[in-house]
ZAMARGU-4260 file (C-alpha; in steps of 0.2 Angstrom, whole numbers, plus 5000, padded with zeros to 4 digits):
<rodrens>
0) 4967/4746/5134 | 4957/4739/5118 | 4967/4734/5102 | 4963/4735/5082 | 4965/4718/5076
5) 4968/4717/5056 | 4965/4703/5047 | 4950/4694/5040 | 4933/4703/5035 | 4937/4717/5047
10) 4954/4720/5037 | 4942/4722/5023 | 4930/4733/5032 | 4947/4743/5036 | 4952/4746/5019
15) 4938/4756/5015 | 4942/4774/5013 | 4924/4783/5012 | 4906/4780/5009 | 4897/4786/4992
20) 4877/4787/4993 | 4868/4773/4984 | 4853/4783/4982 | 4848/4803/4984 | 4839/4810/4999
25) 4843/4820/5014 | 4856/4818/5027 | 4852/4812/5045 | 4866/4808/5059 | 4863/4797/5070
30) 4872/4794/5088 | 4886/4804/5080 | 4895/4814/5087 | 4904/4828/5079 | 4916/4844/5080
35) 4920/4857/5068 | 4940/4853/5066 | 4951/4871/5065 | 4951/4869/5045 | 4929/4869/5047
40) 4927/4852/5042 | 4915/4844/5053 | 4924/4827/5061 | 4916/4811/5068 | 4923/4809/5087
45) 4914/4794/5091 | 4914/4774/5084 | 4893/4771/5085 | 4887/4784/5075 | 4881/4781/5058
50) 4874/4792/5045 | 4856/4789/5035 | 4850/4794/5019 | 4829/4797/5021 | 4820/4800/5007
55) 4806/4816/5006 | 4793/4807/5019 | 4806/4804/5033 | 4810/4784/5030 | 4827/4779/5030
60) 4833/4771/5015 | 4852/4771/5016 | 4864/4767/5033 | 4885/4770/5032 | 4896/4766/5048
65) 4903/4779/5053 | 4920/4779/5061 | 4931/4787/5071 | 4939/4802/5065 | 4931/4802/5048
70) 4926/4819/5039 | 4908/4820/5036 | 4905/4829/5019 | 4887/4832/5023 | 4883/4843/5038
75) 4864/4835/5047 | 4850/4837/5036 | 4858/4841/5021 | 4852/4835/5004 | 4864/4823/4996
80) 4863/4816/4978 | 4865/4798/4971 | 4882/4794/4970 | 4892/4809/4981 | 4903/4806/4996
85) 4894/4806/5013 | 4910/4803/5024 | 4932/4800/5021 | 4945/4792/5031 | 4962/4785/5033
90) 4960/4768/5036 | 4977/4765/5041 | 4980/4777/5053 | 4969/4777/5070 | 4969/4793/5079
95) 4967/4799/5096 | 4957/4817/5091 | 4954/4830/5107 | 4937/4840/5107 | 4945/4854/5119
100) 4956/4867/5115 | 4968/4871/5128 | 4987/4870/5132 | 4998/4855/5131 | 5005/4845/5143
105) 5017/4829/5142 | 5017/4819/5159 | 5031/4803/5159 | 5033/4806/5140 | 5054/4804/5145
110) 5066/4805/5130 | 5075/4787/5130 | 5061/4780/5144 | 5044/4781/5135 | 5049/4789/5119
115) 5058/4791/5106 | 5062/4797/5089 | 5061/4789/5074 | 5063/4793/5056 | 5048/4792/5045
120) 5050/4782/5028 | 5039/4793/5019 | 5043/4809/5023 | 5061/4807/5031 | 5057/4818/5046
125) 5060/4813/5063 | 5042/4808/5076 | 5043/4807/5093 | 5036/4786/5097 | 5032/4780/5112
130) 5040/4765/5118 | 5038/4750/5130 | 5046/4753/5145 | 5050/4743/5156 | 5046/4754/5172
135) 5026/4750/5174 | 5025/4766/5186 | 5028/4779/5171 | 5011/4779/5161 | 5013/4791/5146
140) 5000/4803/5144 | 4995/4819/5137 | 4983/4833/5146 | 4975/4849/5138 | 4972/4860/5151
145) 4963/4878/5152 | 4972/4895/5158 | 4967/4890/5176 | 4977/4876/5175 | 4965/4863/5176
150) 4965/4845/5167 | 4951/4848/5155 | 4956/4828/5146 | 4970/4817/5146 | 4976/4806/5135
155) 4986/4789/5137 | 4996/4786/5125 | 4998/4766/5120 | 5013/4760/5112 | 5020/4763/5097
160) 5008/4779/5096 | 5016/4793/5084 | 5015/4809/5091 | 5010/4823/5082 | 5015/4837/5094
165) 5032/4842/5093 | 5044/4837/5108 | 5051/4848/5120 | 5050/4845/5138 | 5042/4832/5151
170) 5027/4847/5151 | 5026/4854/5133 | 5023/4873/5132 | 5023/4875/5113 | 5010/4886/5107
175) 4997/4882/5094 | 4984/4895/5091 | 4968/4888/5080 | 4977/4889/5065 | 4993/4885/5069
180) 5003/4899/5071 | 5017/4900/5085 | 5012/4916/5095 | 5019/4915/5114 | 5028/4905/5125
185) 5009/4899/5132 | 5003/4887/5121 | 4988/4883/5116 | 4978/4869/5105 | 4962/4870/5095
190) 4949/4858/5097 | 4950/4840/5085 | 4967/4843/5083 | 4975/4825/5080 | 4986/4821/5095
195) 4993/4805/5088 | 4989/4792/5078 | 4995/4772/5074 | 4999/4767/5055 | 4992/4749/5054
200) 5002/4745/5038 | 5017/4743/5049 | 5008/4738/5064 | 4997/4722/5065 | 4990/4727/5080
205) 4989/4747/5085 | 4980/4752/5100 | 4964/4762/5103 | 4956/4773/5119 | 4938/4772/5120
210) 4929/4786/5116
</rodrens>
């Protein structure tokens, strides 16, 4: 399990919300992968992408990092002008995003073992947290899975993670249709749905997965 280390230049780099074009050209992605999210924004869902602005003959004159999670404002050879926003993002809150939809499934998430709730500060509402635990055979995770039953991705969840879908049982059956709505007792999730995420302004040192 790789962690986010902030401090130094890379606390910096962190604090960084978006990315606003030096110059006008077009937009070219590069190594980037994307996903159009349930509310048609087009998401970044890898860390090694980046974003170039080419000028009318092709040459690149511009290069942003892109990370993880980030909304890109400019879909792949769009034109973009001096001074507009290329990409946004929270840098205080890493997330693990999922590119399937499917239904949810909690495996050793146990109330008062790997998780539990806490109240947030902001918002005063309550948020599932995984905890440390001190039995190293339970190891937190959350599936998506298709209407055949099969694990189409899982998810481990590091501690301290907020979880973003509600709790209910050990195998979560709450249903999410793409935009939201509770529909029947067979859930389901839309693809680049957050599935939980770490607020590095409380914690020094949140954890990742790769992507």
């Amino acid at each position: 399990m790789r962690t986010f280390h902030i401090g130094g230049t890379a606390s910096k780099i962190s604090e960084q919300s978006f990315h606003e074009s030096r110059k006008s050209g077009h937009v070219k992605y590069d190594s980037l992968n994307t996903i159009i999210s349930r509310q048609g924004r087009i998401v970044a869902m890898n860390r090694n992408g980046s974003v170039l602005i080419v000028d009318d003959r092709g040459r690149e004159v511009e290069r942003y990092p892109i990370a993880y999670g980030a909304t890109l404002n400019m879909p792949d050879g769009g034109r973009v002008e001096e001074g507009q926003k290329i990409a946004e993002w929270d840098p205080y809150t890493f997330a693990i995003l999922t590119e399937v939809g499917g239904t949810v499934h909690w495996r050793d998430l146990i109330e008062g073992v790997t998780v539990h709730e806490e109240v947030d500060e902001v918002t005063g509402m309550t948020r599932p947290i995984v905890m440390d635990s001190p039995d190293e055979k339970r190891q937190p995770r959350i599936e998506i899975k298709n209407e055949a039953g099969k694990v189409l991705k899982f998810y481990s969840m590091p501690i301290r993670a907020n979880l973003m879908v509600p709790m209910a049982t050990q195998s979560l059956r709450e249903t999410l249709s793409p935009r939201s709505r509770v529909k029947s007792p067979a859930p389901r999730i839309s693809s680049a749905v957050y599935r939980a995420s770490w607020n590095s302004s409380k914690h020094a040192n949140p954890a990742k997965l790769p992507s």
